[in-house]
C-alpha positions as CSV (number, residue, x, y, z in Angstrom):
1,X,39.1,-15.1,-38.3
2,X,38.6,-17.3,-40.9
3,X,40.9,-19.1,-43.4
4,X,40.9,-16.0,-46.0
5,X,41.2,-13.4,-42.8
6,X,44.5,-15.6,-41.6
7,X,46.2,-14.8,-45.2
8,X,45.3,-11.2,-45.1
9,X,47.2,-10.8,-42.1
10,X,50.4,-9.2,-41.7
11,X,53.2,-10.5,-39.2
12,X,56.1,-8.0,-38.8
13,X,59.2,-7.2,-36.1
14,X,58.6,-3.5,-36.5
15,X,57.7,-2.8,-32.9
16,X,57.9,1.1,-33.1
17,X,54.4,2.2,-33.3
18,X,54.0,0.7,-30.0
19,X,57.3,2.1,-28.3
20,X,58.0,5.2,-26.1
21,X,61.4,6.0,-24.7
22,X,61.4,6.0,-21.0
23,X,62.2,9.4,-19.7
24,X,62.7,10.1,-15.8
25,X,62.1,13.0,-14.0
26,X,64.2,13.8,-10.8
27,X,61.9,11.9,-8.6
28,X,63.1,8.7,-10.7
29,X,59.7,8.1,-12.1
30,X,58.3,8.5,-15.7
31,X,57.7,12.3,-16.5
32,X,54.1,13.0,-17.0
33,X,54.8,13.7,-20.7
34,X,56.1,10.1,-20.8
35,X,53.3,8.9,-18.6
36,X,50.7,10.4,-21.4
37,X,52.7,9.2,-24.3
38,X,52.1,5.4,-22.9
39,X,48.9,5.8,-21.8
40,X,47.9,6.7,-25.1
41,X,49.0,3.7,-26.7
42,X,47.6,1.8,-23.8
43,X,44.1,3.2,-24.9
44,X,45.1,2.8,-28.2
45,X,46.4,-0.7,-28.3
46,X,46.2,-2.8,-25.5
47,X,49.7,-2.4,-24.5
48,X,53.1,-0.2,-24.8
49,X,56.7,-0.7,-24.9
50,X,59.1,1.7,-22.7
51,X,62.1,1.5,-24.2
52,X,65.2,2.0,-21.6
53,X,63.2,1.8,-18.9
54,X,66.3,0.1,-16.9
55,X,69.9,1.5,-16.4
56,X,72.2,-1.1,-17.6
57,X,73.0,-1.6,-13.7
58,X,69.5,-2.1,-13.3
59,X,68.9,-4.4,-15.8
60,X,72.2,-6.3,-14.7
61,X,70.9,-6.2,-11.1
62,X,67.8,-7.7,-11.8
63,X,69.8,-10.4,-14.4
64,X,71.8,-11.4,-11.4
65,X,68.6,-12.0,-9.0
66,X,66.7,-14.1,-11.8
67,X,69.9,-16.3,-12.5
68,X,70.4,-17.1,-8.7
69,X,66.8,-18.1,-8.8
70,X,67.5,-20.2,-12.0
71,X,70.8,-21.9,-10.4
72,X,69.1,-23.1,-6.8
73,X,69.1,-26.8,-8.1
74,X,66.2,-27.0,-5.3
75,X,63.9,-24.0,-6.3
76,X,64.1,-23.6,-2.6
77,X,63.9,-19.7,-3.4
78,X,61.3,-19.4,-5.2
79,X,58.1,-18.1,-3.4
80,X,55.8,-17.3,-5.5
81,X,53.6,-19.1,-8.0
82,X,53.1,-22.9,-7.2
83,X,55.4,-24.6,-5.2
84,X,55.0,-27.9,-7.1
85,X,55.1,-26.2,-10.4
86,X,59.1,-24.6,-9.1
87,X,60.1,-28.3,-7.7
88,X,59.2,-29.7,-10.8
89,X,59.9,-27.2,-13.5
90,X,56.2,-28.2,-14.9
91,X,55.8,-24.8,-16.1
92,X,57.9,-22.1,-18.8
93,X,59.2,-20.4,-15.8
94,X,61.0,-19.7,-12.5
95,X,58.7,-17.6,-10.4
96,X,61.9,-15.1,-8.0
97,X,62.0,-15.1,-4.3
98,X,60.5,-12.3,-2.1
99,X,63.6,-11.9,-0.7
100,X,64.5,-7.9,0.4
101,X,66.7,-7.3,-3.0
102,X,64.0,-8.4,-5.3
103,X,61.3,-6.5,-3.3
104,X,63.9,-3.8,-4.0
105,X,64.2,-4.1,-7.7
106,X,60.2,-4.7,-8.5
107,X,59.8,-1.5,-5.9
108,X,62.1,0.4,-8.1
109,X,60.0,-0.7,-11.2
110,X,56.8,0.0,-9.9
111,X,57.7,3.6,-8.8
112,X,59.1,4.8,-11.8
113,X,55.7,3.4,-13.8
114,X,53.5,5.2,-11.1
115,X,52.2,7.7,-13.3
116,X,50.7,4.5,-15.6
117,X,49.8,2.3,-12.7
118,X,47.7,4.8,-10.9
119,X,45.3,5.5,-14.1
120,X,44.3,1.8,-14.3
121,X,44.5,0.8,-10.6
122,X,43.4,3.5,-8.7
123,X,43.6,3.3,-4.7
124,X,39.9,2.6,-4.7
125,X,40.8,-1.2,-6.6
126,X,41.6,-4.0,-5.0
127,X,45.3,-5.1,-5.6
128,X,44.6,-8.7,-7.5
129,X,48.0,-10.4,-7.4
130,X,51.7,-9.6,-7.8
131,X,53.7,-12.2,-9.5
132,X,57.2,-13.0,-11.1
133,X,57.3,-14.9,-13.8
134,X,61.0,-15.6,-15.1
135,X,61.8,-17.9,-18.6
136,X,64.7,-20.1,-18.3
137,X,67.0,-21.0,-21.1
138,X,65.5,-24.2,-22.9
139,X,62.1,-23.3,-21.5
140,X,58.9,-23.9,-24.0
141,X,57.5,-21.2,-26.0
142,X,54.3,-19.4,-24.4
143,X,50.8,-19.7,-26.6
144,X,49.7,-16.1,-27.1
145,X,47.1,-15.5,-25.5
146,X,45.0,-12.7,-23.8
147,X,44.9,-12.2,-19.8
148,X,41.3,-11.8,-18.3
149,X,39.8,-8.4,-18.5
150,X,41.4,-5.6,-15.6
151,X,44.6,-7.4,-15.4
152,X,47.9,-5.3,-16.4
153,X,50.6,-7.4,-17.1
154,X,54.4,-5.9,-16.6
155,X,57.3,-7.8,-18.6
156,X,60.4,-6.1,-18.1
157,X,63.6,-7.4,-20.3
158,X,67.1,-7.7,-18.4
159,X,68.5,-8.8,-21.4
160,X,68.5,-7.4,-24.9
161,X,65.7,-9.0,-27.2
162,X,66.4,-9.7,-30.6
163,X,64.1,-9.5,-33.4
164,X,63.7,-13.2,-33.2
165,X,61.9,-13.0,-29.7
């Protein structure tokens, strides 16, 4: 960009322009008005945030399974990501267990974002890799940073975020 690019540029909070409010349909997944709201800003820009996209059960459900993760002194629940990386809390997070309840809760997720899923990742592509990634309190801050081309990231917040994060 260049020193005199890097001045020009513009750092805000303001989030909106990227946000849609998450409305469900009786099936509990986004309604296809929804879905084409989000897929236009994912053409658009890269990305989108659905707003209330989580009951406040949900999101307390899913709070409680990522703070028995971060409690096990051991990491002896954690099963995804690197083993080495959990036993030594090398990296910024706490990758969850594939236990039954948090297969439930990412299920849950991915259902009810079907309708944005399907138009990137059709059934005819490959299935790369499923992940959780959780950040634990004290954790370092994460460089930004671009993920290769074809991968769709998820980051769901069980907790309010501030304007600071």
């Amino acid at each position: 960009i260049g020193q005199r690019g890097m001045q020009a540029l513009t750092v805000s909070n303001d989030t909106s322009a990227f946000e849609v409010a998450a409305v469900l349909g009786r099936d509990g997944r986004l309604t296809p008005a929804c879905v084409s709201q989000a897929l236009a800003l994912m053409d658009e820009h890269g990305f989108v945030i659905l707003t209330n996209l989580l009951s406040d059960a949900e999101a307390a459900l899913g709070l409680d399974l990522i703070r028995q993760t971060i409690a096990d002194p051991d990491r002896t629940r954690c099963t995804f990501a690197s083993e080495t990386d959990n036993r030594y809390v090398r990296r910024d997070f706490c990758s969850l267990p594939m236990s039954p309840p948090v297969t439930r809760f990412v299920a849950n997720l991915c259902q009810r974002l079907e309708g944005v899923f399907t138009e990137y990742c059709g059934r005819s592509r490959p299935l790369l890799e499923v992940i959780t990634l959780t950040s634990y309190r004290g954790s370092s801050h994460q460089y930004i940073h671009r993920d290769p081309s074809g991968v769709i990231s998820l980051l769901a917040a069980v907790e309010d975020v501030s304007d600071e994060q």
